[in-house]
Every structure is written in C-alpha cells, then in structure tokens.
VMD Tcl script that builds the backbone (N, CA, C; Angstrom):
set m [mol new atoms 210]
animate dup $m
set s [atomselect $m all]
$s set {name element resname resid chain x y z} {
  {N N UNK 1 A 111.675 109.150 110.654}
  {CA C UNK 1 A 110.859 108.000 111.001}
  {C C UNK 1 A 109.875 107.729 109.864}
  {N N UNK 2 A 110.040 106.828 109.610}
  {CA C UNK 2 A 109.005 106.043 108.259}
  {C C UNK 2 A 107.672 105.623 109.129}
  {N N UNK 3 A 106.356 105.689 108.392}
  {CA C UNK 3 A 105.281 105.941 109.198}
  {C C UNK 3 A 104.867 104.733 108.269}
  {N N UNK 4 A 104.521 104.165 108.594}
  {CA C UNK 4 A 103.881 102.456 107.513}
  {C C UNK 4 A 102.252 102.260 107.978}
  {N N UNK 5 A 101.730 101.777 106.663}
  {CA C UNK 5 A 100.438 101.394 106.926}
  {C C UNK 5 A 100.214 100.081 106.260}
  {N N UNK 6 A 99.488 99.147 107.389}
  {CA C UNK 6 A 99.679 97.950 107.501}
  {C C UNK 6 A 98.164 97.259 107.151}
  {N N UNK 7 A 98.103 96.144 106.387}
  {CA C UNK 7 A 96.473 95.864 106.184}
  {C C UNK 7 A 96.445 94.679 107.379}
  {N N UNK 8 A 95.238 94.574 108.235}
  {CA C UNK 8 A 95.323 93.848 109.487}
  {C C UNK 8 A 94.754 93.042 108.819}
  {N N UNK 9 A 93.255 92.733 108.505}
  {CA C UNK 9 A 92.390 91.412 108.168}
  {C C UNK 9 A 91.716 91.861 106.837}
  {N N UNK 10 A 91.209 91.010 106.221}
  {CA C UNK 10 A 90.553 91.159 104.953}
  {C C UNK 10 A 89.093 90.197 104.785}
  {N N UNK 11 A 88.301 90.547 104.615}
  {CA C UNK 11 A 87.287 89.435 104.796}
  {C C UNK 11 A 86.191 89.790 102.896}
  {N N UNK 12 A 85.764 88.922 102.468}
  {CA C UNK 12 A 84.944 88.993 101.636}
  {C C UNK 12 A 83.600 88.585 102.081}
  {N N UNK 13 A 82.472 88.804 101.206}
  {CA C UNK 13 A 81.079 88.773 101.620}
  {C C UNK 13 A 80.964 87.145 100.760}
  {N N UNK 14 A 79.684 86.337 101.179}
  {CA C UNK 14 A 79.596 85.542 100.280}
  {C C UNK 14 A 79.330 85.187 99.091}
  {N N UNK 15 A 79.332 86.269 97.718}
  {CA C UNK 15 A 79.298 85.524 96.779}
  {C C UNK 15 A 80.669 86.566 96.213}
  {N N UNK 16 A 81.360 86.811 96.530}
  {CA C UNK 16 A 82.612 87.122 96.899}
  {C C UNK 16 A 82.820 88.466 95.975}
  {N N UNK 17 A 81.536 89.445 95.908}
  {CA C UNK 17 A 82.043 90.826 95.402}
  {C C UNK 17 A 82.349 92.066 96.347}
  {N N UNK 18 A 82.044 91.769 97.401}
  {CA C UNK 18 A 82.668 92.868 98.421}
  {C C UNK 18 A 83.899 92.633 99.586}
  {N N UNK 19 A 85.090 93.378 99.549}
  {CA C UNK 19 A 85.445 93.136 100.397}
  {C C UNK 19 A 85.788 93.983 101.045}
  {N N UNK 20 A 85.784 93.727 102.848}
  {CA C UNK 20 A 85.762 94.390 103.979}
  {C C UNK 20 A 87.784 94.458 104.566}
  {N N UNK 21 A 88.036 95.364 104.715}
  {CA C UNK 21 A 90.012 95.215 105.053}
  {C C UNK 21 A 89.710 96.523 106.953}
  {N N UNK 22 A 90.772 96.304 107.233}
  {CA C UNK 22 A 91.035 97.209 108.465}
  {C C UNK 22 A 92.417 96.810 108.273}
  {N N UNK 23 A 93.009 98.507 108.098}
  {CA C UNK 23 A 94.283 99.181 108.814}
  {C C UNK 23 A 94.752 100.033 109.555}
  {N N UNK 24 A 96.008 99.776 109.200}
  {CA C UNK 24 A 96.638 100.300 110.683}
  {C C UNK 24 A 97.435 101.157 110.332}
  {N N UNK 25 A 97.307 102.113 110.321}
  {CA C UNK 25 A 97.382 103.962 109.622}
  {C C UNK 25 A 98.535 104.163 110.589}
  {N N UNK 26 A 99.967 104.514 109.468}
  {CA C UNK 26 A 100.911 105.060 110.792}
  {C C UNK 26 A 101.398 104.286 112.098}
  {N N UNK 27 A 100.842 102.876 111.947}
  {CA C UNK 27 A 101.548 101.638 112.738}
  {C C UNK 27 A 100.815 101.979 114.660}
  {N N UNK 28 A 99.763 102.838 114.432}
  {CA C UNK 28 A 99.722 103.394 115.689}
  {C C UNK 28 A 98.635 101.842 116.325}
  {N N UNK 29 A 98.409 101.290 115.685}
  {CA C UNK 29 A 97.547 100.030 116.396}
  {C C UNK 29 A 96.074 100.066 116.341}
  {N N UNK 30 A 95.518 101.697 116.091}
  {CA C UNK 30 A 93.932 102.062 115.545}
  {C C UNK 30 A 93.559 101.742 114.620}
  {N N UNK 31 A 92.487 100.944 114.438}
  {CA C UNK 31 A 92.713 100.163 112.760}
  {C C UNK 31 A 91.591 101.308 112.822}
  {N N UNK 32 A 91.555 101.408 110.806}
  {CA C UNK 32 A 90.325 101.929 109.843}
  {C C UNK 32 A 89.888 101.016 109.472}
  {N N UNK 33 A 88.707 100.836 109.135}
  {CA C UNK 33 A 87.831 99.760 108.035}
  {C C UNK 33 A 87.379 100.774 106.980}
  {N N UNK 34 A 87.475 99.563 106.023}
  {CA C UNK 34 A 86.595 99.940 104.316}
  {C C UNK 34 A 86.177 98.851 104.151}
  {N N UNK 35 A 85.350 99.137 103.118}
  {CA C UNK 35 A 85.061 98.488 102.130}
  {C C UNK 35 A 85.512 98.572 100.403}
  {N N UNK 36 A 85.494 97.576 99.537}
  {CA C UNK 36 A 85.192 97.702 98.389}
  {C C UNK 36 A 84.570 96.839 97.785}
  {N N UNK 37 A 84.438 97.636 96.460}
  {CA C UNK 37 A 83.309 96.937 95.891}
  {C C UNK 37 A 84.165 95.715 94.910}
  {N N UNK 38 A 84.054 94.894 94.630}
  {CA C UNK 38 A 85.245 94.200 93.410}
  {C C UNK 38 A 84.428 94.106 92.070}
  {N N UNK 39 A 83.185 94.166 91.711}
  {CA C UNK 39 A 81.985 94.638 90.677}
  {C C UNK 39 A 82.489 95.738 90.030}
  {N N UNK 40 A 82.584 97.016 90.445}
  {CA C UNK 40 A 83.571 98.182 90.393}
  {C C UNK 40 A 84.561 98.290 90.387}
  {N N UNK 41 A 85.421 97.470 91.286}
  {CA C UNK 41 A 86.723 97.778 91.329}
  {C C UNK 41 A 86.953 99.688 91.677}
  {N N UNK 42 A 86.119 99.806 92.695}
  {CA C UNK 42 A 86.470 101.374 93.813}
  {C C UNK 42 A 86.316 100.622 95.802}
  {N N UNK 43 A 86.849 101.017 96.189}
  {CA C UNK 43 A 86.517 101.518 97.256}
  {C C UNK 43 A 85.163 102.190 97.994}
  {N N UNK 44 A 84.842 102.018 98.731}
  {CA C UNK 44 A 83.271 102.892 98.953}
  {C C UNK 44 A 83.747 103.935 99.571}
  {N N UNK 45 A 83.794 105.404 99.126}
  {CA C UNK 45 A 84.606 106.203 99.779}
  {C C UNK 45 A 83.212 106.798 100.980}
  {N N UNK 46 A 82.553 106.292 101.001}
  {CA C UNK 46 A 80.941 107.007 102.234}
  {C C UNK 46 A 81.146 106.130 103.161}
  {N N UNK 47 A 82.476 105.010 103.187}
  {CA C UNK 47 A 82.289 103.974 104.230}
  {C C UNK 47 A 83.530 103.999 104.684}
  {N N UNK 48 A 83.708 104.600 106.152}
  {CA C UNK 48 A 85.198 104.352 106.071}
  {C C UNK 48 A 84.949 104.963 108.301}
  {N N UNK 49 A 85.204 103.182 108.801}
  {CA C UNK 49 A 85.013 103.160 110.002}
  {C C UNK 49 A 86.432 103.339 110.624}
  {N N UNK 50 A 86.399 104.179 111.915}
  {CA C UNK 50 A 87.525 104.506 112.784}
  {C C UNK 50 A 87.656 103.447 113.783}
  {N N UNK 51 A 88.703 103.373 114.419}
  {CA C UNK 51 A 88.923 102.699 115.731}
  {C C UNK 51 A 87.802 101.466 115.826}
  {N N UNK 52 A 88.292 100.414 115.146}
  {CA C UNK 52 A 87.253 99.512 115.247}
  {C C UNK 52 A 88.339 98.346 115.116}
  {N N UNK 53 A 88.067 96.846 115.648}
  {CA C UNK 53 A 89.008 95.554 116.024}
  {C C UNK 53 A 88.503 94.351 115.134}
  {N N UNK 54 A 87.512 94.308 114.399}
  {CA C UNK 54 A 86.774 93.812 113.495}
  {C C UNK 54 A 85.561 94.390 113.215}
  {N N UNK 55 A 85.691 93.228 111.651}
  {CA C UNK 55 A 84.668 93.531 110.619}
  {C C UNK 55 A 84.255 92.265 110.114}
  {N N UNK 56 A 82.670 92.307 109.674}
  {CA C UNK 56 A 82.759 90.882 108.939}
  {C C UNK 56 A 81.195 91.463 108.729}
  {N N UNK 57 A 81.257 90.462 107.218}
  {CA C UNK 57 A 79.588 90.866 106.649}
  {C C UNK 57 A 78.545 89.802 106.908}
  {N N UNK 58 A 77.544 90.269 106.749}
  {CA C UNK 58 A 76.413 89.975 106.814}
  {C C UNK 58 A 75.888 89.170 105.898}
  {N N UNK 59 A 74.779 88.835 105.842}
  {CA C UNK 59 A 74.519 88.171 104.165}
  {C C UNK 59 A 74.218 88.913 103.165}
  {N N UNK 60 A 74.920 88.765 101.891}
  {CA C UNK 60 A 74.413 89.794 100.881}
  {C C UNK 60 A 75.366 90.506 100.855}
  {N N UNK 61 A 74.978 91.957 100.309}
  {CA C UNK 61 A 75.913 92.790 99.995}
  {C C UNK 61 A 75.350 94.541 100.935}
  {N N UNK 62 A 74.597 94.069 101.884}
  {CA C UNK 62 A 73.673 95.013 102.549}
  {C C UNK 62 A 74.045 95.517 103.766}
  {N N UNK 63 A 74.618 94.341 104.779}
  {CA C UNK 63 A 75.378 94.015 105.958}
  {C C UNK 63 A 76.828 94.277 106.256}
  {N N UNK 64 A 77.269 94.923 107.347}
  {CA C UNK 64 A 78.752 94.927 108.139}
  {C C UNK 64 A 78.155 95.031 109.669}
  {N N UNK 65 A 78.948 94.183 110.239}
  {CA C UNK 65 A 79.325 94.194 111.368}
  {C C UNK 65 A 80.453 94.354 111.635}
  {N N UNK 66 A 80.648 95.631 112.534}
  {CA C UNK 66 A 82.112 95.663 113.363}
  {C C UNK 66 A 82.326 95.864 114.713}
  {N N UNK 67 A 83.052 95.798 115.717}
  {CA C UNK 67 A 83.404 96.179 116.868}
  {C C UNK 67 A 84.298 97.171 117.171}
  {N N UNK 68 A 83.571 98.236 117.465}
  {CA C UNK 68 A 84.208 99.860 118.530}
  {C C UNK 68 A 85.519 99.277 119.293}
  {N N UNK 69 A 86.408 99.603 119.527}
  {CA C UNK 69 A 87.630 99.791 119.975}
  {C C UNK 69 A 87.254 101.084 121.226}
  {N N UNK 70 A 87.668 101.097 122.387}
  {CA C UNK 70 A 87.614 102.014 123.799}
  {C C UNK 70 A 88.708 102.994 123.829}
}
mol reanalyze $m
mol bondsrecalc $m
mol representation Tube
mol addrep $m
C-alpha cells in the first residue's frame, strides 16, 4: 500500500512572504499545518500544527489562525 501525502489548502499572508499549507499525511484525512517563510525560502520548523481544518493569517507576518479538528 502506497501511503501519499496530499497538500489540502495553501494560503499566503498579505504582502505575500509567508505561506501557510495543511496536509494530509498518509491520506488519513488529519491535516498538519506549516508555515514558510518565502524571504528564506525554509519552512518554520518550531511551527508545525496537528489535526487542524484551517489556517489563515492575520495581518503581517505575526498572526495564524487555525481551527482544532475533534
């Protein structure tokens, strides 16, 4: 069985250097969220949300909002 990981949504911040993604690890339907930075060009590896159904930023580069999954 091939285990696939799928990118669900992708959102950028507004002056468009961060962006926010959630996947779906192993097709099981639990998304992860990250971030990255696109200034850098890394990933924020200190940011990395479980079981969550969205993401979306705030103003700036300071802000995430997401929603917990039950």
């Amino acid at each position: 069985m091939i285990r696939k990981t799928l990118v669900d949504k992708v959102k950028m911040n507004d002056d468009h250097s961060m962006i926010a993604f959630t996947l779906d690890v192993g097709n099981t339907e639990r998304l992860t969220g990250g971030i990255k930075d696109m200034i850098n060009n890394e990933v924020l590896k200190n940011i990395r949300l479980e079981n969550i159904s969205q993401i979306e930023f705030g103003r700036g580069r300071e802000t995430i909002y997401y929603v917990e999954t039950d």
